[in-house]
Biotite code that builds the C-alpha atoms (Angstrom):
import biotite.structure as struc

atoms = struc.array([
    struc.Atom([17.884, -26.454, -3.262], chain_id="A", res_id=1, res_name="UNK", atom_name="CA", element="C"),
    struc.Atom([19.286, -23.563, -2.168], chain_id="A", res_id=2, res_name="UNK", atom_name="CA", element="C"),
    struc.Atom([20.860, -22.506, -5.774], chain_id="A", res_id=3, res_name="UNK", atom_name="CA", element="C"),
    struc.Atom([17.224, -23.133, -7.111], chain_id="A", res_id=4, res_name="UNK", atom_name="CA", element="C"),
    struc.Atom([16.108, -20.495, -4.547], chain_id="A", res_id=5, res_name="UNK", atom_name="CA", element="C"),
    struc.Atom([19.053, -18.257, -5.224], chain_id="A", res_id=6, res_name="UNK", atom_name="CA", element="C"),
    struc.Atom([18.059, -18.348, -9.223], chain_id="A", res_id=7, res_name="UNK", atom_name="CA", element="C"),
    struc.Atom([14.532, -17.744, -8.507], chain_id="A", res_id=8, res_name="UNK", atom_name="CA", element="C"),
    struc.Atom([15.347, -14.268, -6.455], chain_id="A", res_id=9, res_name="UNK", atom_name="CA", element="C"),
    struc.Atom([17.757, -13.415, -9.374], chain_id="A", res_id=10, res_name="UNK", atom_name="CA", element="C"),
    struc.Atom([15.184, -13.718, -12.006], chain_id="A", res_id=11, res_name="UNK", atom_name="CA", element="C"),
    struc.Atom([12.670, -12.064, -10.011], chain_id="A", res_id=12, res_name="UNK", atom_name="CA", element="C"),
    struc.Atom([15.552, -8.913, -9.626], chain_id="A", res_id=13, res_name="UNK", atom_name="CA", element="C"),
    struc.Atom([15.861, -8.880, -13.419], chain_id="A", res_id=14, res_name="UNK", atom_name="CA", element="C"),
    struc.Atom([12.135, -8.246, -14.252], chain_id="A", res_id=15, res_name="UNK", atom_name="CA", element="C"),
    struc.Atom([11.869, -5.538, -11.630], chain_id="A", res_id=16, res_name="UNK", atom_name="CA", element="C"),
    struc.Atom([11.156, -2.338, -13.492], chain_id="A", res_id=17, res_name="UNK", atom_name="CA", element="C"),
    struc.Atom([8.881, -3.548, -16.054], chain_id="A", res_id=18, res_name="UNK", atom_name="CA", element="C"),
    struc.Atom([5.374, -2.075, -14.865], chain_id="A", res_id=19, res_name="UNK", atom_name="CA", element="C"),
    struc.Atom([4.753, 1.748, -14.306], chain_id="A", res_id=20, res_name="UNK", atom_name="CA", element="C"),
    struc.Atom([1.004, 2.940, -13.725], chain_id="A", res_id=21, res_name="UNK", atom_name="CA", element="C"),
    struc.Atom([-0.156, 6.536, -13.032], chain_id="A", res_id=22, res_name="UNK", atom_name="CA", element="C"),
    struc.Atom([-3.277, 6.455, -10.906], chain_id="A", res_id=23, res_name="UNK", atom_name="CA", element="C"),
    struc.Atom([-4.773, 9.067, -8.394], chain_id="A", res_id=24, res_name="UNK", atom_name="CA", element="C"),
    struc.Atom([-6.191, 6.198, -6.241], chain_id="A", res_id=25, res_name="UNK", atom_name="CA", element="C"),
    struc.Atom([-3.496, 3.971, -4.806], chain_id="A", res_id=26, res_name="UNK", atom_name="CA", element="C"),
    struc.Atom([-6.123, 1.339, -3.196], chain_id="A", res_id=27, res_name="UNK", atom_name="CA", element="C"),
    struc.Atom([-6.225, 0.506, -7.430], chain_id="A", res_id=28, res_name="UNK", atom_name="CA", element="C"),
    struc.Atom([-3.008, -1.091, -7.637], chain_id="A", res_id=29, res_name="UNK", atom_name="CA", element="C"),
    struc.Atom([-2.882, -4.149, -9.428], chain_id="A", res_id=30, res_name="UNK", atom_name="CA", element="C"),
    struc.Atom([-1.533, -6.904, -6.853], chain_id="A", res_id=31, res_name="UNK", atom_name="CA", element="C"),
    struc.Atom([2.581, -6.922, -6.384], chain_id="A", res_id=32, res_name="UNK", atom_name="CA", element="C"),
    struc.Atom([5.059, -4.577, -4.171], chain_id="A", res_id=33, res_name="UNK", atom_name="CA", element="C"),
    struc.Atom([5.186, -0.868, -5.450], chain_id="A", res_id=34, res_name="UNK", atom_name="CA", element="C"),
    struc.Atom([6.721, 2.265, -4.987], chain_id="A", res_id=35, res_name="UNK", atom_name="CA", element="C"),
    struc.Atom([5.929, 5.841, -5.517], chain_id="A", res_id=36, res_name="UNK", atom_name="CA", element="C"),
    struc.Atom([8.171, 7.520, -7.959], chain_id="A", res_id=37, res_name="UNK", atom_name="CA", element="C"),
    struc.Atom([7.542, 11.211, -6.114], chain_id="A", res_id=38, res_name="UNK", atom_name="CA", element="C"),
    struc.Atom([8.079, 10.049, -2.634], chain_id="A", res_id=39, res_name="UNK", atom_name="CA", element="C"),
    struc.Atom([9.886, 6.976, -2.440], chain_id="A", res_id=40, res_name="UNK", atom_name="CA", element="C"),
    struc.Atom([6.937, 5.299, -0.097], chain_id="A", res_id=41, res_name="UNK", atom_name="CA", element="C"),
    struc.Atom([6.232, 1.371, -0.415], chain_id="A", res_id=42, res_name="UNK", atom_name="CA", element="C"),
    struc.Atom([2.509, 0.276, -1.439], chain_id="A", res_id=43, res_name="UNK", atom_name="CA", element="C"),
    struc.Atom([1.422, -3.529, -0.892], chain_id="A", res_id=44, res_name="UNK", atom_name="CA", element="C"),
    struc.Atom([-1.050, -4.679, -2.826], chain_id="A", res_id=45, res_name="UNK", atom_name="CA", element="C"),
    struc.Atom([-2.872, -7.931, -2.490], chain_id="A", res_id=46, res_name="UNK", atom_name="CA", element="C"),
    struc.Atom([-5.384, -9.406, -4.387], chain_id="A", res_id=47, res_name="UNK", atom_name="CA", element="C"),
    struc.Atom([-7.824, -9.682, -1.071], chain_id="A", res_id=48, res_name="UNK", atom_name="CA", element="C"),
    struc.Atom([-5.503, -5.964, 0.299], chain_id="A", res_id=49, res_name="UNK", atom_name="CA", element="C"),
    struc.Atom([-7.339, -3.849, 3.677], chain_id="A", res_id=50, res_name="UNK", atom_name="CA", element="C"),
    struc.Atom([-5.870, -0.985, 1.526], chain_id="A", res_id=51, res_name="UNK", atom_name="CA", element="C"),
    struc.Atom([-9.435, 1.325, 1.127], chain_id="A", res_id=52, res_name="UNK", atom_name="CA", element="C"),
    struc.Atom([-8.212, 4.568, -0.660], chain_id="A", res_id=53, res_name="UNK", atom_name="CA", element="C"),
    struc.Atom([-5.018, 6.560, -1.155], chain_id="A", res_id=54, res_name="UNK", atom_name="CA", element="C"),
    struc.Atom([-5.953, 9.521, -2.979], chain_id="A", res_id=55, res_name="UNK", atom_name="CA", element="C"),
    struc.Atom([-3.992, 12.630, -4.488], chain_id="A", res_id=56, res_name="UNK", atom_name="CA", element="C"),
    struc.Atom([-5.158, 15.856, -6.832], chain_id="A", res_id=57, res_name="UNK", atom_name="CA", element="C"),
    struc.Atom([-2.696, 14.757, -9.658], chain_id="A", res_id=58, res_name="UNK", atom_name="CA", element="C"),
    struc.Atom([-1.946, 11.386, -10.821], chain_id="A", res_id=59, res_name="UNK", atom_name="CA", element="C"),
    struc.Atom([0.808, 9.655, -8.974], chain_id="A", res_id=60, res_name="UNK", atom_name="CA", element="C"),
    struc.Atom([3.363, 7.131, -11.003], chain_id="A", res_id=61, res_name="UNK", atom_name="CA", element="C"),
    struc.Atom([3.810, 4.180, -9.306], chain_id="A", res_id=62, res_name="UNK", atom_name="CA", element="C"),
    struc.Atom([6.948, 1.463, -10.158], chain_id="A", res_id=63, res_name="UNK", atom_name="CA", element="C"),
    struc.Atom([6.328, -2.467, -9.552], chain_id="A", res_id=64, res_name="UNK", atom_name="CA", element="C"),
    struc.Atom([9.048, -3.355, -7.833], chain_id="A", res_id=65, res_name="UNK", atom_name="CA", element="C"),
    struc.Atom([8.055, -7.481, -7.272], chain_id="A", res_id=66, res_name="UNK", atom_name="CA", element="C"),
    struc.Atom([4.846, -8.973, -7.905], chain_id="A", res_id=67, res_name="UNK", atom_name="CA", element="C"),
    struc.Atom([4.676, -10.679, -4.336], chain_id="A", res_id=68, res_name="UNK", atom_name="CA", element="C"),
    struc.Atom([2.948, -8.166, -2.673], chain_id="A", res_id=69, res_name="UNK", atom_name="CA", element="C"),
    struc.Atom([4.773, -9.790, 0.694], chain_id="A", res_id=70, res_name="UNK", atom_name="CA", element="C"),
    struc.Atom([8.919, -9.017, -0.683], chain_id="A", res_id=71, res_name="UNK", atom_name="CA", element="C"),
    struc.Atom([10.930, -8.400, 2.483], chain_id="A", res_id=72, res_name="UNK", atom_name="CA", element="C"),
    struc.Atom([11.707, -4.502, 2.901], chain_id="A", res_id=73, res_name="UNK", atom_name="CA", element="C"),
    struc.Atom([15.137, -5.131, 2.200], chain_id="A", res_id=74, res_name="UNK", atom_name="CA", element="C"),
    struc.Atom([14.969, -6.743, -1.304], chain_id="A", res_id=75, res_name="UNK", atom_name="CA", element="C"),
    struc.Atom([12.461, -3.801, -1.725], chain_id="A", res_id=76, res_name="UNK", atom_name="CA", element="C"),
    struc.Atom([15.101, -0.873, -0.623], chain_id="A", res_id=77, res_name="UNK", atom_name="CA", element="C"),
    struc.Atom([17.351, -2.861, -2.714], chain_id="A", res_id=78, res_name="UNK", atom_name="CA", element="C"),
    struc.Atom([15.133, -2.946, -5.939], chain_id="A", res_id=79, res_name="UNK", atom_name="CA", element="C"),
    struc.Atom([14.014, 0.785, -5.586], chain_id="A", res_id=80, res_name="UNK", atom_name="CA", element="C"),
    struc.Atom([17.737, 2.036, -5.095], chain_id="A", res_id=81, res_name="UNK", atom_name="CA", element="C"),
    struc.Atom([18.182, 0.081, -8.319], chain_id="A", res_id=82, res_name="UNK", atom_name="CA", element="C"),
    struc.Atom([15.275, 1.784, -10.011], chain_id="A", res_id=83, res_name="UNK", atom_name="CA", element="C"),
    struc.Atom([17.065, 5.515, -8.789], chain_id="A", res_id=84, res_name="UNK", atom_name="CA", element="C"),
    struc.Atom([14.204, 5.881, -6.380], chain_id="A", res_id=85, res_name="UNK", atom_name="CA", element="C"),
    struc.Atom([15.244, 7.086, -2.543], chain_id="A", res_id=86, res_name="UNK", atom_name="CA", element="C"),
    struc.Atom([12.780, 4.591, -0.934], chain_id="A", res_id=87, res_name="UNK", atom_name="CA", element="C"),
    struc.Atom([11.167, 6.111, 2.219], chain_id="A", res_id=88, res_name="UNK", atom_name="CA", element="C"),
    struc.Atom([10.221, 2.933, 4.046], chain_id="A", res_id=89, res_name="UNK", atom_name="CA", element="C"),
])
């Protein structure tokens, strides 16, 4: 049981990296765990999220880091250092 577990989070850690989206509105995430490429801060993003707006002048790039909007900050930190982003979180 616990290998099963153990290949899950592996697998998971090998599609990291596979989304980018540029948006000026943050609150339009699609659902997952993301980070900002310019400032290293840590967006959740739930289908039913509380997150109303995040807005900027420019468009921001944004980096899915896991699709569980709920990934433990450490497997986050983890996953952005892997992604050469200084998380800020």
């Amino acid at each position: 049981m616990a290998e099963q577990g153990q290949q899950q989070r592996q697998v998971r850690n090998e599609k990291i990296h596979s989304q980018k989206v540029k948006l000026d509105n943050a609150a339009s995430l699609p659902p997952g765990t993301w980070i900002s490429r310019r400032d290293g801060r840590l967006y959740r993003s739930a289908e039913r999220g509380s997150l109303v707006e995040v807005r900027s002048k420019e468009l921001e790039e944004f980096e899915l880091l896991s699709e569980d909007p709920y990934e433990p900050d450490e497997h986050a930190r983890l996953m952005a250092t892997r992604a050469n982003i200084r998380p800020n979180f």
